[in-house]
N, C-alpha and C positions, 0 to 999 in steps of 0.2 A: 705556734707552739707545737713541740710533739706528740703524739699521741704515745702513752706505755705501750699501747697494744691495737690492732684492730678494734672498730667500737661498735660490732658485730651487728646494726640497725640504723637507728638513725637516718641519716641522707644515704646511706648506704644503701638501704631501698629505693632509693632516687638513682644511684649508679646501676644497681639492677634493672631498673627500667629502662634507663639509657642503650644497657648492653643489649636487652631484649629487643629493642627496637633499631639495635645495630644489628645483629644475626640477623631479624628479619629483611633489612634491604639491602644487606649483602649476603649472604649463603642461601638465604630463602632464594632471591632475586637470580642469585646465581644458577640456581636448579632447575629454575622456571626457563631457564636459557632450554634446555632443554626440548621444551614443547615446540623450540620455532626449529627445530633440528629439520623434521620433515617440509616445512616451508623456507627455508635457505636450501635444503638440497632439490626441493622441484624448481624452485624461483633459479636459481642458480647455476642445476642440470650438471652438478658435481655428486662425486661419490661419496660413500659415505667417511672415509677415510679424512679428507679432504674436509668436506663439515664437517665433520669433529673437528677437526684444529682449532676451530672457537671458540668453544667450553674449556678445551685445553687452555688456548693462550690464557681466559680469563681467570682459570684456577689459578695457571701456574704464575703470572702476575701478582696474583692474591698474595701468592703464599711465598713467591722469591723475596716479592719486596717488602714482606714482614719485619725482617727486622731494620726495614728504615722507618719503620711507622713505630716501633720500640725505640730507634733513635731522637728521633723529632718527640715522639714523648715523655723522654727521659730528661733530653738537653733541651725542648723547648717551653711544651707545655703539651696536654693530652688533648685539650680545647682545640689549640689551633691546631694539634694534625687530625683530629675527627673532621673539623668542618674543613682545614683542606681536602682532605678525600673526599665529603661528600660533594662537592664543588666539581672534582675531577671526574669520579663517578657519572657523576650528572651529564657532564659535558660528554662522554664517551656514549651515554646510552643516545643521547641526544643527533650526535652527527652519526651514530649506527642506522639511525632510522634515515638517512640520507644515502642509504650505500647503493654502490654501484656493482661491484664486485667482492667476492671473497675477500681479498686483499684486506679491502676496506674495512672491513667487519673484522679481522685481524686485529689492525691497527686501532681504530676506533674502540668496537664492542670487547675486543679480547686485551691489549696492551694497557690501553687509557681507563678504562673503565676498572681493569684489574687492578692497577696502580692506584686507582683512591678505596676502594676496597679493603685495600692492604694497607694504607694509612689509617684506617678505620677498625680494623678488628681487632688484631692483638692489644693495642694500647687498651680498646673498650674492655676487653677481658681480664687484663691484668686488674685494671681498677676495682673489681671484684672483688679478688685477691687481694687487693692491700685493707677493704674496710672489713672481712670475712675472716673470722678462723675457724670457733666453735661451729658456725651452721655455714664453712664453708661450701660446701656439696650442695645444699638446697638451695644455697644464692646461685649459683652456676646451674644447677640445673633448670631455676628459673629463669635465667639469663639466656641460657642455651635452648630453652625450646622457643624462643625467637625463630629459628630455624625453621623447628615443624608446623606452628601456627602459621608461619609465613608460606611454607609450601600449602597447608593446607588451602588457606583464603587463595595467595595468588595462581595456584595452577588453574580451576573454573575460568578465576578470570580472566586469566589470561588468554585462555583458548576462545572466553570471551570477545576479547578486545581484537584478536586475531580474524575470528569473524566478523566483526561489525566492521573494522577498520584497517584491515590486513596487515600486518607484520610490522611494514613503519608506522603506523598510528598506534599499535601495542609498545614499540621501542621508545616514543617521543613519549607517552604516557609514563611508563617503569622511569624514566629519566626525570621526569618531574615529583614524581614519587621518592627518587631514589635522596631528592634533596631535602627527605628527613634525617639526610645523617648531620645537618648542618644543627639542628635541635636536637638532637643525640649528643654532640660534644659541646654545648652546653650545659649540659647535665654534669660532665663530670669535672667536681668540683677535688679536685688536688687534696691529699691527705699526708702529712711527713709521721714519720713512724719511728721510735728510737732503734729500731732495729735495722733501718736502711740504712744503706751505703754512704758512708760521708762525702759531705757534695767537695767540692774541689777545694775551696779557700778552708774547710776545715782540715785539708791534709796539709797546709802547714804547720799545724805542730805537730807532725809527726816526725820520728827519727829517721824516715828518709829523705828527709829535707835536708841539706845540708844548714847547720847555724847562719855561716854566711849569707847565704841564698834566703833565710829565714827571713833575718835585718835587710835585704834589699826586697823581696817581695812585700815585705810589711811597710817599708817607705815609699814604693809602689802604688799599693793600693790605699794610702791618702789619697795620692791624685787621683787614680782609676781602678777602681774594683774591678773591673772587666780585665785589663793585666793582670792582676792575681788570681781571679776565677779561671783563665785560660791559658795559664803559662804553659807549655810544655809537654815538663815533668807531670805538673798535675794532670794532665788529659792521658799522657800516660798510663798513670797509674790508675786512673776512674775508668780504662776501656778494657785494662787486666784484672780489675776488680769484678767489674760488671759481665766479662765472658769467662772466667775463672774455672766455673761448672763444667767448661768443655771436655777438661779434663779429668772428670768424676768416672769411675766404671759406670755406674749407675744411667750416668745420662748418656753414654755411649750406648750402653744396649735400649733403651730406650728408643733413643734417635734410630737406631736401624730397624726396632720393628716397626719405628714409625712409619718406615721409609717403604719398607709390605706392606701395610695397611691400606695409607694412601695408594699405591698402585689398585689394590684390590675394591678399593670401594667407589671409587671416583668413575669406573666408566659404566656402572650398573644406571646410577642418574642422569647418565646421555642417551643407555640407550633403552631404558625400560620404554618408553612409549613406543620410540620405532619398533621394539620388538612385539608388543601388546598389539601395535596393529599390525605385524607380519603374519599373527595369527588368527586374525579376522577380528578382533577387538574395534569396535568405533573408537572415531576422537574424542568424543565426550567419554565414554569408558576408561579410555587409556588416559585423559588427563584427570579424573577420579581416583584412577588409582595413586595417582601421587599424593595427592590430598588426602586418600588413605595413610599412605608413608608417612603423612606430614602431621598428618594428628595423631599417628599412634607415635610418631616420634616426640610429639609435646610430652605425652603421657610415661614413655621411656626416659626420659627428660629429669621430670619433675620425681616418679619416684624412685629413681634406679640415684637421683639425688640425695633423696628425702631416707634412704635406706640402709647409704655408703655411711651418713652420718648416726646412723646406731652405732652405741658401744662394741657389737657386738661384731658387727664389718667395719668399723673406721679402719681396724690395722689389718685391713684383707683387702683395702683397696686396691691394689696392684692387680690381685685373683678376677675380682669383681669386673674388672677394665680388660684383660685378657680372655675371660669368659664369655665376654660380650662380645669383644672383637671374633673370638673363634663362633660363637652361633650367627653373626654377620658371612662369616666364612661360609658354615655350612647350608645358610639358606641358599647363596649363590651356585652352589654345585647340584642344590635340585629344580633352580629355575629351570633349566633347559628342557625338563619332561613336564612343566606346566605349560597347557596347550588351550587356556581356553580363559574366560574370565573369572569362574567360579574360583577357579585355581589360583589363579592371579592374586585375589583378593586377601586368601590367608598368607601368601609369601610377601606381601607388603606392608600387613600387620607385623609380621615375624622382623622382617628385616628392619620397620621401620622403627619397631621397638627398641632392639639390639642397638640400630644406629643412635637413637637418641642416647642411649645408656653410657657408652663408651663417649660419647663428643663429650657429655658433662662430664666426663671420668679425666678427660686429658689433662686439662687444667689443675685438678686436684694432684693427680698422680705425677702431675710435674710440678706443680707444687711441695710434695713429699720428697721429692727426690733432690730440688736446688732450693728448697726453701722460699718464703714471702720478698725478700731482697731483691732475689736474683729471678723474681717469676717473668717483669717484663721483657728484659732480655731471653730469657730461657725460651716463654710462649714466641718471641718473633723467629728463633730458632727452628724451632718443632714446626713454626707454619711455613718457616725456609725449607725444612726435609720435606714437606707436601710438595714443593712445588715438580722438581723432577719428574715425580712416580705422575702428579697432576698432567704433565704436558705430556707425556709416553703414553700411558695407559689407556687411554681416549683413542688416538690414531691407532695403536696397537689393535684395539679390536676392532675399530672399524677395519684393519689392514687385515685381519682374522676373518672377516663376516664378509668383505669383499672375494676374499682368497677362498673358502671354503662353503659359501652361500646361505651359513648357517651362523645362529650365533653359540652354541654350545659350547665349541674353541673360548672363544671371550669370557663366558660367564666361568668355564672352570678353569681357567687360569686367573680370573680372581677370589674366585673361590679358596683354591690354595695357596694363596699370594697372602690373604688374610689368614689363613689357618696357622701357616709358616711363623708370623709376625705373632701372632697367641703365642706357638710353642713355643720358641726364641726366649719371650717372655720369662714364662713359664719355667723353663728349665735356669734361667738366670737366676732368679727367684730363689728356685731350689737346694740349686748352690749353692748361693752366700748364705741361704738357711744354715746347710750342712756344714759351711766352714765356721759358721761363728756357734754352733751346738759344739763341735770339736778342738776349738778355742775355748771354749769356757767350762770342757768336761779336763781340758790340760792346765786350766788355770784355778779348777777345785783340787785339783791331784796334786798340787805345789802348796807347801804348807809351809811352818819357820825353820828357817834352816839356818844351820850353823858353821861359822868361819872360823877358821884358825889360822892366826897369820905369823908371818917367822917370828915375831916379837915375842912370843907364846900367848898373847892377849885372845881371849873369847870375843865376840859379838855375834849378837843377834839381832837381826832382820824380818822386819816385817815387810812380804812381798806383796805379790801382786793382787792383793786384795785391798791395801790400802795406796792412795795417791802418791808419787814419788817426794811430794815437797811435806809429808808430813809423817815419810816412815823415818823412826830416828833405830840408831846404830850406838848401842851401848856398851862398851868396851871397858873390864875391869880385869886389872893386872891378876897374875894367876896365885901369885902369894896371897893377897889381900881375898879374890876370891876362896880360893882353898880354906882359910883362917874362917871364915863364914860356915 
């Protein structure tokens, strides 16, 4: 049966938890990649350019093959492609702890492990979205600080498990770990909504079906429901249904300041540690401060959520998500004059604030923009724009910090890379503001106006204040009028 609407609780809180516990063994897990940065480049006796490629491949995996993880959820089931990812996952962290070379870790920790990753997030996220409307922000915020809970617990330990057990004993562990996403898409139990997209056999009675083609699909599908659910035409028209949005202004500028942001924020969590200890920061120091990040990001998380959904910011969510990105921005541009760890510790609060505020904001604000229908397609989109800026931005600054021995280069070109993607925003925003105050200050200024047409007959018209199918046009001959 259909649901009228989202049933805003419920098991819904059970998909919340699922998605909580997907963020954390993939983007938590993912960030923690991080800390073995310095142990692949001494083990390995590669630059740093070079390890980066790792973090890269595994974002940009994450986030290319997003929208096959919104395919297989749409066309198959969210179940089976959560727990195939976490399967595939598994198996990449698994023969990474077996590497030999770089290469290997490419292929294994960065390609395979990225590919169930990406089978795993966007579906978990959409599901969200379909049981949430009213307190959608606080479900997503609580979905999404997955993330910083997860960095907080796993970076200690990990530098833990790095010591007890060196790098492959930490890799085989995370990979055993990571096969909670197999009980993660368990959880999410499928919800149909009268406002989704009609699945394929119900677009035969539509008018672009041909009648003919009606009466042989429907004699069809006696024998085989599977002929009529995938003829064609129908998949057709379910794949220009389901990408439609592409073609929205709205989601075009969206999509490109996604496409800054990602650049910008993606190589600060490769190289915040190497840079912590370039300045005489310990390991144990410098893996604290992610845990810093990772708890003030639960906390940006849950109330930059819990915030959006007041009356008073719901319809400023765009503001709220741009504001956030652009103080992301600006803490990057004063990293490079923090030299020390006292210092350290307020730019990780700051930044990690920010970052949690805006991840929970994506969701929602693209949500706003293609609506509850079109969210799962839309979300595998937006994590397809991460993956480019994902696989560049990493090597870039390593190719930065190699080329000029410093990292300043790196941190302010993401710095304005983020700032850029705010403004973008911003100035979008302001615009369609301005055109539609000058559309509806043209459409008070149009009042009833009057027609005279060769026949000599009067009419009057009711314009653009009321709907077309219900303004009438009343015309009386001018003798009969006049007599009056």
């Amino acid at each position: 049966a259909r649901h009228a609407g989202p049933p805003d609780g419920g098991w819904g809180w059970m998909i919340v938890a699922g998605c909580f516990l997907v963020t954390i063994c993939t983007r938590a897990v993912t960030r923690c990649i991080s800390i073995f940065f310095v142990e692949f480049q001494a083990y390995f006796g590669q630059d740093y350019a070079r390890t980066a490629w790792i973090h890269s491949i595994v974002d940009c995996a994450t986030m290319l093959c997003a929208p096959l993880g919104s395919l297989i959820s749409n066309h198959v089931s969210c179940q089976v492609g959560i727990m195939l990812g976490g399967l595939l996952a598994s198996t990449g962290l698994i023969l990474g702890s077996f590497a030999t070379s770089l290469e290997h870790l490419y292929i294994s920790l960065g390609v395979l492990t990225g590919l169930g990753f990406a089978l795993c997030y966007s579906p978990a996220i959409a599901m969200v979205g379909k049981y949430f409307n009213k307190k959608k922000a606080l479900a997503y915020g609580i979905a999404m600080s997955g993330s910083g809970i997860g960095t907080f617990i796993l970076a200690p330990v990990v530098q833990l498990l790095i010591e007890q057990f060196s790098w492959r004993g930490a890799l085989l562990i995370l990979g055993g770990f990571v096969l909670n996403l197999c009980v993660c898409g368990a959880l999410m139990r499928p919800i149909a909504l009268k406002e989704d997209r009609k699945t394929a056999p119900e677009f035969l009675e539509q008018d672009y079906v041909p009648e003919a083609q009606k009466r042989d699909l429907k004699r069809m599908s006696i024998c085989s429901p599977l002929i009529k659910a995938w003829s064609h035409e129908c998949l057709c028209y379910c794949s220009w249904k389901e990408y439609d949005f592409l073609l929205m202004p709205d989601f075009m500028v969206l999509a490109v300041s996604v496409l800054f942001m990602a650049y910008g924020c993606s190589p600060l969590f490769v190289y915040l540690v190497p840079y912590a200890l370039s300045v005489g920061v310990t390991h144990h120091q410098a893996a604290f401060l992610m845990s810093i990040l990772g708890v003030i990001d639960i906390i940006g998380n849950i109330t930059f959520g819990w915030l959006t959904d007041r009356r008073c910011l719901k319809k400023h969510r765009h503001f709220c998500y741009l504001f956030a990105v652009g103080m992301d921005g600006l803490c990057c541009l004063f990293l490079p004059v923090l030299q020390n760890f006292p210092l350290l510790v307020p730019f990780s609060f700051t930044f990690g604030y920010f970052d949690g505020a805006y991840v929970t904001l994506i969701p929602v604000v693209t949500a706003d923009v293609v609506g509850t229908s079109s969210l799962s397609a839309a979300l595998g989109v937006v994590c397809f724009l991460h993956a480019i800026p994902y696989l560049v931005s990493p090597p870039v600054a390593g190719w930065l910090v190699d080329t000029t021995g410093s990292y300043t280069a790196s941190f302010l070109l993401c710095g304005f890379s983020m700032i850029f993607s705010s403004m973008l925003l911003c100035f979008a925003r302001l615009a369609k503001k301005i055109k539609r105050t000058h559309l509806q200050s043209l459409t008070n200024d149009t009042g009833t106006k009057q027609h005279i047409w060769t026949n000599g007959a009067i009419a009057y018209s009711v314009t653009a204040e009321l709907d077309q199918k219900d303004a009438e046009f009343l015309a009386v001959d001018t003798n009969s009028y006049s007599n009056r």
